[in-house]
C-alpha positions in Angstrom: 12.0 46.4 -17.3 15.0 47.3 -19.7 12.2 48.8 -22.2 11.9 51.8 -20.3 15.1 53.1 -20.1 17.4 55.5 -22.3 20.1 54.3 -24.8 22.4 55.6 -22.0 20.4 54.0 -19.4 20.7 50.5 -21.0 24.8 50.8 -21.6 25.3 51.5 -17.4 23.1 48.6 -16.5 25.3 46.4 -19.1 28.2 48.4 -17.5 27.7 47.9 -13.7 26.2 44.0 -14.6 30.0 43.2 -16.4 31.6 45.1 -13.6 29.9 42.5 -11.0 30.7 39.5 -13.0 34.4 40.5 -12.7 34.1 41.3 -8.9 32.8 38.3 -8.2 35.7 36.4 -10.1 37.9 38.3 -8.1 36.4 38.0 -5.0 36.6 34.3 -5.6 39.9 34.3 -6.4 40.5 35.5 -3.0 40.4 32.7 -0.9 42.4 30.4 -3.5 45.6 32.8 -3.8 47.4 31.0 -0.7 47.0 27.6 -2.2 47.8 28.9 -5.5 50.9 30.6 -4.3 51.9 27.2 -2.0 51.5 24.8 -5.3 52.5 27.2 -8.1 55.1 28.9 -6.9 55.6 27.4 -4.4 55.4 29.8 -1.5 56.8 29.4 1.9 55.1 30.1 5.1 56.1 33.6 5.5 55.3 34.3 2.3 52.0 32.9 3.2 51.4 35.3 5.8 52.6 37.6 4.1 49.8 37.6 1.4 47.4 37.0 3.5 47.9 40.2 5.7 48.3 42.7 2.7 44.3 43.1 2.3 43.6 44.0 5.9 46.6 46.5 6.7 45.9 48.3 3.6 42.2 48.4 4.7 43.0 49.5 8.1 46.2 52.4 6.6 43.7 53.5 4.1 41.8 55.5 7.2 45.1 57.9 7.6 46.2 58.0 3.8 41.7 59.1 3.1 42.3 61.9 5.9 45.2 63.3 4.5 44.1 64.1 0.8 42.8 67.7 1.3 46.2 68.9 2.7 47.7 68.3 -0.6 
């Protein structure tokens, strides 16, 4: 399948297959980062809540800050 693509072809597959090995360490990371933060540093309960709400307000606050880019 790789034989019949370009030079250029072959470095963005090689490109986008590294860039999905690292989202998926990330992305596994995800779930661990409130028992890493309790044992490691350990983390209090606000703290905890804290951490864990960061991802989904910036998801939901990135709607507004999208809107607003073509007014600068």
């Amino acid at each position: 399948m790789l034989n019949n693509l370009t030079k250029i072809q072959k470095k963005i597959v090689y490109v986008i297959l590294i860039s999905t090995l690292f989202n998926a360490m990330v992305i596994g990371l995800g779930p661990l980062m409130d028992i890493i933060a309790t044992k490691a540093l350990n983390a209090v309960d606000w703290q905890l809540a804290l951490l864990t709400m960061i991802w989904p307000v910036t998801n939901f606050v990135s709607i507004w800050w999208g809107k607003d880019t073509g007014k600068l």
